[in-house]
VOPAGU-2260 file (C-alpha; in pm, 1 decimal, decimal comma):
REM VOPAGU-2260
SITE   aa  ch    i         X         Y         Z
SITE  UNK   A    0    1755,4   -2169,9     232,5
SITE  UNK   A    1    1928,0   -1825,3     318,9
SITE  UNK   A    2    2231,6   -1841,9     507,3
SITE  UNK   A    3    2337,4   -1597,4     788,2
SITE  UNK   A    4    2683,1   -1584,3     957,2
SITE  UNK   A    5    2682,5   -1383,2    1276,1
SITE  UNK   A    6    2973,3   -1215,2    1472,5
SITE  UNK   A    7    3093,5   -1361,1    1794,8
SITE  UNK   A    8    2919,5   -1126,3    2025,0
SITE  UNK   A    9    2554,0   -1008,9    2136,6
SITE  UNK   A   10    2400,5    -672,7    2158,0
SITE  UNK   A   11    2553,5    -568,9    2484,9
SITE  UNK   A   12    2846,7    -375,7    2587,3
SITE  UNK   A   13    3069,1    -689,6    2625,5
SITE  UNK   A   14    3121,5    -714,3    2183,3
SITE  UNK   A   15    3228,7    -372,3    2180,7
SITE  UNK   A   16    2846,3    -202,5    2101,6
SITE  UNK   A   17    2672,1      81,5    2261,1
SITE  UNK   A   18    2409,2      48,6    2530,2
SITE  UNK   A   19    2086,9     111,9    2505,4
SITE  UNK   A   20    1712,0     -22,7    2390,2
SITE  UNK   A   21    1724,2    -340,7    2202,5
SITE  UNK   A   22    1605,8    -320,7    1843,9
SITE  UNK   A   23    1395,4    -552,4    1651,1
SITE  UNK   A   24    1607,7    -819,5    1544,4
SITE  UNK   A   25    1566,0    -758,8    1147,0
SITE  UNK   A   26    1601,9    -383,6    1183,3
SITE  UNK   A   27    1924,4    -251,0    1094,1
SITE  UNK   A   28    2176,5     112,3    1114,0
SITE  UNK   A   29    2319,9      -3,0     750,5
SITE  UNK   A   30    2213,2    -257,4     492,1
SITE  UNK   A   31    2474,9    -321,8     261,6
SITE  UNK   A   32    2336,7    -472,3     -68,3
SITE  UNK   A   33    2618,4    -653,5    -244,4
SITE  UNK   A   34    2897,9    -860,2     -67,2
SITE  UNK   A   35    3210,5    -756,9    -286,5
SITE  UNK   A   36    3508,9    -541,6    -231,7
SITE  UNK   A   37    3258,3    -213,0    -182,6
SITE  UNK   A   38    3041,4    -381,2      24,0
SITE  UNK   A   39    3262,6    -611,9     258,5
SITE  UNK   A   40    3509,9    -295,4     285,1
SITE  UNK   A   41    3226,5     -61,7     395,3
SITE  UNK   A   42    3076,9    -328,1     653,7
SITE  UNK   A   43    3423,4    -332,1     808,7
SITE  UNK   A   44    3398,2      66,0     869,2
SITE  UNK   A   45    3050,0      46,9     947,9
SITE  UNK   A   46    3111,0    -217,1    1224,0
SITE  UNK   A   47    3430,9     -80,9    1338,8
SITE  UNK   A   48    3215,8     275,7    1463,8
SITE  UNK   A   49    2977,7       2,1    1626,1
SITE  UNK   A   50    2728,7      -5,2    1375,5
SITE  UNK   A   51    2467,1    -292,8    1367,1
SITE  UNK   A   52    2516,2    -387,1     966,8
SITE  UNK   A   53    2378,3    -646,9     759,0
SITE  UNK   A   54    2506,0    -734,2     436,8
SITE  UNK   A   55    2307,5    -868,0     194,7
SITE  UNK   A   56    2507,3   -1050,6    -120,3
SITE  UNK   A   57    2303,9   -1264,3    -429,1
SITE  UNK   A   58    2651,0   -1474,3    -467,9
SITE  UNK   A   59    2726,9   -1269,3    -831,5
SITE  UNK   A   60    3031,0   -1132,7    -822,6
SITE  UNK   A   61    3155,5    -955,1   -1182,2
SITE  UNK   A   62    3485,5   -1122,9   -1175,8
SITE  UNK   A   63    3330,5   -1447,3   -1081,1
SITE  UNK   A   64    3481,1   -1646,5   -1395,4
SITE  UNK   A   65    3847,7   -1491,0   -1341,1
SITE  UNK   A   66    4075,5   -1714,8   -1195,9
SITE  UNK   A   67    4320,8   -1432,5   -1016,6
SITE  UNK   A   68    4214,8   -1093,5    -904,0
SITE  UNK   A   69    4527,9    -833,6    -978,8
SITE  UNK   A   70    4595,6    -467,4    -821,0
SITE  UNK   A   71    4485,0    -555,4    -485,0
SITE  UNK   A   72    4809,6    -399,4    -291,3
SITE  UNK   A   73    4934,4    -707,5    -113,2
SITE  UNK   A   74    4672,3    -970,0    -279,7
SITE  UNK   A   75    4758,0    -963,1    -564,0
SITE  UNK   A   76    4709,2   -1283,2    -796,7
SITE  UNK   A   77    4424,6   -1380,8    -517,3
SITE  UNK   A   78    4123,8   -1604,7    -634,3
SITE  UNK   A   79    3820,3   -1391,8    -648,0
SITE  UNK   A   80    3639,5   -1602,2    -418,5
SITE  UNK   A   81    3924,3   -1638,7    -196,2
SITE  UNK   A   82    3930,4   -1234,6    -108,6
SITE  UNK   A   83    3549,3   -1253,1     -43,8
SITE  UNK   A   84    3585,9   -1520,2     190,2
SITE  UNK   A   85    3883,6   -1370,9     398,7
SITE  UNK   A   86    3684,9   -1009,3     373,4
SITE  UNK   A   87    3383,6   -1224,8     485,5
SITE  UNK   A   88    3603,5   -1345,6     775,6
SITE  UNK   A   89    3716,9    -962,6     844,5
SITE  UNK   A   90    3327,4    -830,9     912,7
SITE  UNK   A   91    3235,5   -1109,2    1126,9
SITE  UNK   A   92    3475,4   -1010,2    1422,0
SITE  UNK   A   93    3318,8    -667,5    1419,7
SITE  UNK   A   94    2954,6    -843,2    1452,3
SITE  UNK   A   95    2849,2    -724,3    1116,1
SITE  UNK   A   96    2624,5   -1038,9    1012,6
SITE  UNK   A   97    2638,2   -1154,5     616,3
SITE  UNK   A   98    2342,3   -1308,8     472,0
SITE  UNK   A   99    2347,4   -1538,9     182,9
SITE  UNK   A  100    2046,9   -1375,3     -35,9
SITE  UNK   A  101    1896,6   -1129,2    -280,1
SITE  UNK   A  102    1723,0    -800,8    -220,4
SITE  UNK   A  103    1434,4    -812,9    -465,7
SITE  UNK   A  104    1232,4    -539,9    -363,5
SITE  UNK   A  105    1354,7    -210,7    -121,0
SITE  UNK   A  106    1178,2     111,8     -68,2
SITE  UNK   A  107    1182,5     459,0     124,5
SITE  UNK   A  108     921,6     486,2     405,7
SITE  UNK   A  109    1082,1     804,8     479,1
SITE  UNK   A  110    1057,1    1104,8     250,2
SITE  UNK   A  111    1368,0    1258,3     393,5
SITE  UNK   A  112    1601,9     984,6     459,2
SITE  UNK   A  113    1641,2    1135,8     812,1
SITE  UNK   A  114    1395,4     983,3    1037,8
SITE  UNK   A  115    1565,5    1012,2    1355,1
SITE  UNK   A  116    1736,2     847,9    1573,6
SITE  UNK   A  117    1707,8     458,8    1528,2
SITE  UNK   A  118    1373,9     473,2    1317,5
SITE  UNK   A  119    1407,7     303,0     978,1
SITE  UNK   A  120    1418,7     516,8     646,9
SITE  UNK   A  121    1457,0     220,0     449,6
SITE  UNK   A  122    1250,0    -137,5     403,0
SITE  UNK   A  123    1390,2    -390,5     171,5
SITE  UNK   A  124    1244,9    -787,4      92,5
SITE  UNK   A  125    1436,7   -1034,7     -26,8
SITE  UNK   A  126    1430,1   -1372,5    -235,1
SITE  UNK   A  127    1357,4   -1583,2      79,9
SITE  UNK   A  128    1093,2   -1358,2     184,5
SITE  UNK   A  129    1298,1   -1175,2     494,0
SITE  UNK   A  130    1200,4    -830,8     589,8
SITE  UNK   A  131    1452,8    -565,2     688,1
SITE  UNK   A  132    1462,3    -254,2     789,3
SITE  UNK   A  133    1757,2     -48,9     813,2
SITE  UNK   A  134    1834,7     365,1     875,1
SITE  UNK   A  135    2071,4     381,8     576,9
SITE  UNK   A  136    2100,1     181,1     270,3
SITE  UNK   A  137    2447,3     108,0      54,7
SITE  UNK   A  138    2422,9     -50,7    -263,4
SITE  UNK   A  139    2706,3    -179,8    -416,4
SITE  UNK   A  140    2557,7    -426,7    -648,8
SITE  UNK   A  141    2830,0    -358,9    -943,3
SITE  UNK   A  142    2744,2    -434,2   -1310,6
SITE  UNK   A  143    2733,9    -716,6   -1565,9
SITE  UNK   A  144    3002,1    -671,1   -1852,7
SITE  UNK   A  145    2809,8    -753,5   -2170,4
SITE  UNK   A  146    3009,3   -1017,1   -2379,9
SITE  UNK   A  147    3065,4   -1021,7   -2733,9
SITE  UNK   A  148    2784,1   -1231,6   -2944,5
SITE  UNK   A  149    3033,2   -1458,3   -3038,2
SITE  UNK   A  150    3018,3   -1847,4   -3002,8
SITE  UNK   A  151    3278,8   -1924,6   -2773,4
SITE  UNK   A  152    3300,4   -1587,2   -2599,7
SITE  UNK   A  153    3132,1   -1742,9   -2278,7
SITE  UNK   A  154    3310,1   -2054,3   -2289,5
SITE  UNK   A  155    3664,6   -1872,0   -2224,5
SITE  UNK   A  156    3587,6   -1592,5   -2047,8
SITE  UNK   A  157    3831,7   -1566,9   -1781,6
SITE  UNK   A  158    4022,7   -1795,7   -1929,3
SITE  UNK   A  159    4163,1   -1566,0   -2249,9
SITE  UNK   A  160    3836,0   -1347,8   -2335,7
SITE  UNK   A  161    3887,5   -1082,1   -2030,5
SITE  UNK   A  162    3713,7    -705,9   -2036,5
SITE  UNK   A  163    3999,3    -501,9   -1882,8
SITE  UNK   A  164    4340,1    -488,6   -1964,9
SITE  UNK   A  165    4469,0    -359,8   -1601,5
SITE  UNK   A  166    4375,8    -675,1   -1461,5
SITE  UNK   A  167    4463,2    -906,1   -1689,3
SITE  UNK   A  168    4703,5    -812,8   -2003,2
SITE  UNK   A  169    5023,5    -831,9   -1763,9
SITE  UNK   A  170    4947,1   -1208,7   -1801,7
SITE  UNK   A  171    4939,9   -1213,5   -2127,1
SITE  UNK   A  172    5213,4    -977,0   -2207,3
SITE  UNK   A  173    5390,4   -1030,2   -2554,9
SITE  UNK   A  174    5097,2   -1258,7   -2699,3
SITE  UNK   A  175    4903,3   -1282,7   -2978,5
SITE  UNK   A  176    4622,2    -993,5   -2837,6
SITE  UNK   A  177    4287,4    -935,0   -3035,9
SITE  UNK   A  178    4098,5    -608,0   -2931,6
SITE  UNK   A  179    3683,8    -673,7   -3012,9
SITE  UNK   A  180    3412,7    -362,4   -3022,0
SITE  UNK   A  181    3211,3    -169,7   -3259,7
SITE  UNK   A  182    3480,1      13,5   -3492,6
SITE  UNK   A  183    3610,6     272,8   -3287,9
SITE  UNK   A  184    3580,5     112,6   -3000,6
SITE  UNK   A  185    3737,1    -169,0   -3067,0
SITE  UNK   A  186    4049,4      95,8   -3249,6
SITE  UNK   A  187    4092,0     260,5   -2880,8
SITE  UNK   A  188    4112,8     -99,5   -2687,7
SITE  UNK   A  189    4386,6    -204,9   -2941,2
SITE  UNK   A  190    4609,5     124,9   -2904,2
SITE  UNK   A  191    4546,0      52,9   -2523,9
SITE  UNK   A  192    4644,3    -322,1   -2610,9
SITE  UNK   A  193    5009,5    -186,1   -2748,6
SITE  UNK   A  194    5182,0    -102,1   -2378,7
SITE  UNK   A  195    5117,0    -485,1   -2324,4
SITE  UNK   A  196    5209,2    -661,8   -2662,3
SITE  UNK   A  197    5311,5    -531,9   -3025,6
SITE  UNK   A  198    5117,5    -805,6   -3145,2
SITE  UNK   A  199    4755,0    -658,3   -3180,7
SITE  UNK   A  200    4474,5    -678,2   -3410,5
SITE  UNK   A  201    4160,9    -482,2   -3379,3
SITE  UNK   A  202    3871,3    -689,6   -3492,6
SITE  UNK   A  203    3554,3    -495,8   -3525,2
SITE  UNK   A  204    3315,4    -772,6   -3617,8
SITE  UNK   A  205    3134,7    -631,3   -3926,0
SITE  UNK   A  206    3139,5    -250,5   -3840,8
SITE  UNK   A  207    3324,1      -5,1   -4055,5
SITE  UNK   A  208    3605,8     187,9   -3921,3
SITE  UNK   A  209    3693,0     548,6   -4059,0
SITE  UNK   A  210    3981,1     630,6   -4277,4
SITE  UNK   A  211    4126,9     855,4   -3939,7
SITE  UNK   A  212    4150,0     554,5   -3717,6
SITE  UNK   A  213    4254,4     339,6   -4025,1
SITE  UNK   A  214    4564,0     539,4   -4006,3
SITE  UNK   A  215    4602,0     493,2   -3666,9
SITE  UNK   A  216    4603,8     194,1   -3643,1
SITE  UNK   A  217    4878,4     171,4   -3931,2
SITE  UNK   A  218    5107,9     412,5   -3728,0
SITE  UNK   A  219    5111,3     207,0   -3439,8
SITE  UNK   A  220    5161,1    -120,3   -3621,9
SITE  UNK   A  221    4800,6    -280,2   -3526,0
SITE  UNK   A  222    4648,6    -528,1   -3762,9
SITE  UNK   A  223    4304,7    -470,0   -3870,7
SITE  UNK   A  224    4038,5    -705,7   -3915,3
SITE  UNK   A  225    3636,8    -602,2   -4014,3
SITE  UNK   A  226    3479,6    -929,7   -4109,2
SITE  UNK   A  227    3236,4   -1097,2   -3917,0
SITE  UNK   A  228    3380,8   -1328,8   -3602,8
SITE  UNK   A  229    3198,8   -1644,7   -3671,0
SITE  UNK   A  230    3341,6   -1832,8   -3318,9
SITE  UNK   A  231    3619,2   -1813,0   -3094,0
SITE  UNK   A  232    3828,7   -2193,2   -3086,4
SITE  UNK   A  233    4066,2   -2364,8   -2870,8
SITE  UNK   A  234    4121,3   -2624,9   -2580,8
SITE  UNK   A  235    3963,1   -2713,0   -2295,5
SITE  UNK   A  236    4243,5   -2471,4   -2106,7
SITE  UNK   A  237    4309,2   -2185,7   -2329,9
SITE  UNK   A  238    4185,5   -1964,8   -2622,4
SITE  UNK   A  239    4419,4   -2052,7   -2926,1
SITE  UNK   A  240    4237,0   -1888,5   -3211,4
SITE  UNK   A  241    4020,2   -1608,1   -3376,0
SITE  UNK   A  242    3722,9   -1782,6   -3703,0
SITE  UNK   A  243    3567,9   -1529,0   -3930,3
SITE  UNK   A  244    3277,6   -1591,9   -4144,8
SITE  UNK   A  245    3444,4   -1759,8   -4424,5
SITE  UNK   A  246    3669,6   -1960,5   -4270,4
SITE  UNK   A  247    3944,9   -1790,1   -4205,8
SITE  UNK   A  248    4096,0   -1736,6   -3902,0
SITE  UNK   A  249    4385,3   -1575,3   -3680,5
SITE  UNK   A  250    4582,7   -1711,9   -3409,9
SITE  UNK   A  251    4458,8   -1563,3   -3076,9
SITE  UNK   A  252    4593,5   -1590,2   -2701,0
SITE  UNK   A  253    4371,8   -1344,9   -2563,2
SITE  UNK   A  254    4067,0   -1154,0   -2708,3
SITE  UNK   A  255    3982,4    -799,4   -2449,1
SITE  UNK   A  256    3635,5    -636,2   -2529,3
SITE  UNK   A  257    3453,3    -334,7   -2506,0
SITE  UNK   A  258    3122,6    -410,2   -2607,1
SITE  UNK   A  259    2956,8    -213,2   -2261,5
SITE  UNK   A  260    2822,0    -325,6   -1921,4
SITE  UNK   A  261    2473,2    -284,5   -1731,1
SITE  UNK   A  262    2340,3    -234,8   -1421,3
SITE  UNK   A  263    2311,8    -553,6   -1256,6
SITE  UNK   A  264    2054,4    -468,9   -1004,2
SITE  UNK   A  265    1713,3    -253,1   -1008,9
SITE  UNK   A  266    1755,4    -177,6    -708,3
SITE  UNK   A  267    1864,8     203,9    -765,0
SITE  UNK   A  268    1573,8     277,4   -1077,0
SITE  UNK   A  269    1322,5     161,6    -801,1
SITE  UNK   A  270    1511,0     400,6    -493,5
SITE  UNK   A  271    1474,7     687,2    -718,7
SITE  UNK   A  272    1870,7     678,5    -842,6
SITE  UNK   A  273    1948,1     908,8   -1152,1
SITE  UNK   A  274    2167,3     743,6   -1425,9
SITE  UNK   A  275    2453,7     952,6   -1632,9
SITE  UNK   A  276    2411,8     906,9   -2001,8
SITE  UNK   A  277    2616,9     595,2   -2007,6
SITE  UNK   A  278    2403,9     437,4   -1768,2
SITE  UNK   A  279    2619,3     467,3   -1458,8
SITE  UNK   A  280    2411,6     545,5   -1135,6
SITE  UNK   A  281    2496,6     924,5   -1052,7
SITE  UNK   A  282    2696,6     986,4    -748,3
SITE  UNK   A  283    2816,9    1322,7    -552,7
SITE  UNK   A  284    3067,4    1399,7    -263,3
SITE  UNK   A  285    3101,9    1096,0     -30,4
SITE  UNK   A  286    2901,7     822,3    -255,6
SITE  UNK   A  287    2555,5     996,2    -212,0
SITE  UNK   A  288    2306,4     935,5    -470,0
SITE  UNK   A  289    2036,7    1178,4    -538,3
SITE  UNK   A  290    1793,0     994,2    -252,1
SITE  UNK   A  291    1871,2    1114,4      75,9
SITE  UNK   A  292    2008,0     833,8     309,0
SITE  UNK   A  293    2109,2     621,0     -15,4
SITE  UNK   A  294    2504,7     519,5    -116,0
SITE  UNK   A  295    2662,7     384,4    -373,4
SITE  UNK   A  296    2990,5     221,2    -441,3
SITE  UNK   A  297    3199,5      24,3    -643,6
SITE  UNK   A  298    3182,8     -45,3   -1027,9
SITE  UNK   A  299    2828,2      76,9   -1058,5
SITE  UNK   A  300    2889,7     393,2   -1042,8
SITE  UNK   A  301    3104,8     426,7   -1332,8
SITE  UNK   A  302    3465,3     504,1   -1164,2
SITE  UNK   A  303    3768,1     369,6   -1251,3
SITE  UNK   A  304    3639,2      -1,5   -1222,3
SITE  UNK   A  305    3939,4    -160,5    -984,2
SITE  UNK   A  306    3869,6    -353,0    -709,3
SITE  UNK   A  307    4066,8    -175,2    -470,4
SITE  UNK   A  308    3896,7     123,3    -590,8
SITE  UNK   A  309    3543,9     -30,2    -492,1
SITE  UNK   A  310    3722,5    -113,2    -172,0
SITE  UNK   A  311    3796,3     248,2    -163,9
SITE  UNK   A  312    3486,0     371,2    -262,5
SITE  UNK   A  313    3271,1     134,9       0,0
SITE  UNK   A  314    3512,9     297,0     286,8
SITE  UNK   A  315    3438,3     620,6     165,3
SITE  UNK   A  316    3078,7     603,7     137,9
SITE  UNK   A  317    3095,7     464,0     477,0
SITE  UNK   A  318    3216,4     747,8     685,1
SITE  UNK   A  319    2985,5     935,9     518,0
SITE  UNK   A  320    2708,3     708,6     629,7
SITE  UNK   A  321    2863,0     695,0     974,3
SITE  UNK   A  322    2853,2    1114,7     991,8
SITE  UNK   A  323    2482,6    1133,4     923,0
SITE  UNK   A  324    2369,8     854,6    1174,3
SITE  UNK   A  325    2598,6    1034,3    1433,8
SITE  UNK   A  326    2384,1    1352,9    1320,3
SITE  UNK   A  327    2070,5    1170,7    1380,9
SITE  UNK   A  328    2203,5    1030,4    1711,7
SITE  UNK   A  329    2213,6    1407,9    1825,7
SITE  UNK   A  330    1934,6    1537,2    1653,5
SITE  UNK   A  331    2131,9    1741,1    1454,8
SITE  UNK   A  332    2020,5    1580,5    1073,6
SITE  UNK   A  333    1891,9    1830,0     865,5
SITE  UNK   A  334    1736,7    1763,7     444,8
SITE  UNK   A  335    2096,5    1711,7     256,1
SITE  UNK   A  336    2016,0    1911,8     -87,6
SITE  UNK   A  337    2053,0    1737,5    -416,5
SITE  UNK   A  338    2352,8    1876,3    -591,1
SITE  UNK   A  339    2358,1    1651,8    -874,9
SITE  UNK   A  340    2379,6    1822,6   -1222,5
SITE  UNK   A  341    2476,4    1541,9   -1479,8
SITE  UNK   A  342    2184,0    1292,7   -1407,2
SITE  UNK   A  343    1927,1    1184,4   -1629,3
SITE  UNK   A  344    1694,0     882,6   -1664,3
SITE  UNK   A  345    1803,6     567,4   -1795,7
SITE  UNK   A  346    1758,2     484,1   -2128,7
C-alpha cells in the first residue's frame, strides 16, 4: 500500500499557509516526481513560499547501491538513504506531504500550462491508482547508469565497480584502478583515472583503440588492455580482480565505467519533453522544458551529475515555479515561448 507522510499542520493560517477556498484534497500547486536531492531540495522551496506540494518518489534512487554519498558540503561520506531520510524530515515541517509511489501515467489538460489561478494544468496516476492534480509539474526522476555486460559487474557495484570518479576515486586513491568503455571511451576515463592513482589500465573489452590514443595512453603511463572481460572476481566485501577470456587476469581494486545512462522515467517522452542527442531531456533558463508549466532537475538533464548540483538545480527550478504561480495568482501569466534550439527526439 502507498505511504503518505504529512506535515504537522492543516490548511489554515495557523501552519503558516494562505487563506482562502479549500482545494480538493488530491489537487496540488506542485507535484514533484522523484524524491532525491532535486526533488526533496525543491519541495523545501516550494513549501517554504507556502506552496501546497506533493512529492511523489518510486523508492529508486541512482546511487542506491553506494554505501557513502561524497561532495555534499557538510555531508559528506553520508549514506544515500540517510540524506533522503533527513531531507524527508526537512519537507515535512513545511507541510509538503511525501508519498511512497510511482507516477505511471501524467498528462496536460491545459494547452498552455497557465490555467489560472488554482485550476490544474497537470493530471498524473500512479501505481496505486491515486489521482492528482497539480498547477505545475517537476520531474526529477534522474537516470539509470547502464553497467558493463560483465559477470560480476552487478554484484560489486558500489562496492569497487562505481560510474564516477568525483564521488568515489578519493576512496580509492593510489589503487590498482581499471577504466572500462568502448575504446575511446574507456582511453578518456583512464587519463581522468591518473589525478587519483598512477596505477591505471584502460580495458576496452574487445573494441579497438586507434594508434592516437594508443600513444596516449603510453605518455601518461596507462596500461592497456583490449581482450574480452570474461567476469569481474573477488570476496564477499571487495573487488580484488579483473578475468579476460582466456584466463588471464589483472589485479583490480576498483573498475569506473562509461558505458552510458538512460532515462529512467517516461514520464517526459509522454509530457512532450525534447531530448539532446545524447538523450538528456532539454532544458532552458530556470529548469523549463519545452512544455509550458513543466521542470526538470537533477541528473536527467544531463548537467554536471553531483548531487549537490541536483540539489541546486531542484532549488532553482523552484523559484522559477514559484514566479509563474505568483503570476497566475495576479492574473498576470502570459504563453512563455519555447526558446529551445538543441532539442530533438529521442532515439
Amino acid at each position: 500500500m502507498a505511504k503518505v507522510s504529512e506535515g504537522t499542520g492543516g490548511r489554515s493560517a495557523r501552519d503558516g499557509r494562505p487563506r482562502g477556498r479549500p482545494k480538493p484534497r488530491d489537487s496540488y500547486d506542485v507535484l514533484v516526481v522523484g524524491g532525491g536531492p532535486a526533488g526533496l531540495s525543491a519541495a523545501l522551496v516550494l513549501g517554504r513560499c507556502r506552496r501546497r506540494v506533493i512529492v511523489v518518489d518510486s523508492g529508486r534512487p541512482r546511487n542506491a547501491a553506494a554505501l557513502r554519498s561524497h561532495g555534499y558540503l557538510t555531508r559528506d561520506g553520508i549514506g544515500p538513504h540517510e540524506l533522503l531520510r533527513l531531507g524527508r524530515e526537512e519537507v515535512a515541517r513545511y507541510g509538503v506531504e511525501v508519498l511512497d509511489d510511482e507516477v505511471v501515467d501524467a498528462r496536460c489538460p491545459s494547452p498552455d500550462g497557465s490555467p489560472g489561478p488554482g485550476a490544474a494544468a497537470f493530471e498524473a496516476e500512479t501505481r496505486s491508482g491515486r489521482r492528482l492534480r497539480s498547477r505545475k509539474l517537476l520531474l526529477a526522476t534522474g537516470v539509470r547508469d547502464v553497467l558493463p555486460p560483465v559477470e560480476g559487474a552487478e554484484r560489486y557495484y558500489g562496492r569497487g565497480v562505481h560510474h564516477c570518479p568525483y564521488c568515489d576515486a578519493w576512496e580509492h586513491r593510489d589503487a590498482r584502478l581499471a577504466a572500462y568503455g568502448a575504446g575511446g571511451a574507456a582511453v578518456g576515463l583512464a587519463l581522468s583515472l591518473r589525478t587519483w592513482s598512477d596505477r591505471v589500465t584502460a580495458c576496452t573489452d574487445g573494441r579497438p583503440v586507434d594508434a592516437g590514443d594508443r600513444a596516449r595512453l603510453r605518455r601518461n603511463g596507462i596500461a592497456l588492455r583490449t581482450e574480452p572481460v570474461a567476469r569481474l572476481d573477488g570476496d564477499d566485501e571487495a573487488l580484488g580482480a579483473i578475468v579476460f577470456e582466456g584466463g588471464r587476469s589483472i589485479r583490480c581494486d576498483a573498475l569506473f565505467f562509461n558505458t552510458g545512462q538512460v532515462q529512467r522515467s517516461t514520464l517526459p517522452g509522454m509530457l512532450g519533453c525534447e531530448y539532446r542527442e545524447e538523450g538528456q531531456v532539454e532544458t532552458h533558463g530556470k529548469q523549463h522544458t519545452c512544455t509550458p508549466g513543466l521542470f526538470m532537475a537533477g541528473d536527467a538533464d544531463g548537467d554536471v551529475q553531483f548531487l549537490i548540483v541536483a540539489a541546486a538545480e531542484g532549488a532553482r527550478a523552484a523559484t522559477a515555479i514559484n514566479r509563474e504561480l505568483q503570476d497566475e495568482d495576479r492574473g498576470e501569466a502570459g504563453v512563455r515561448p519555447n526558446t529551445s534550439s538543441r532539442a530533438r527526439a529521442p532515439r
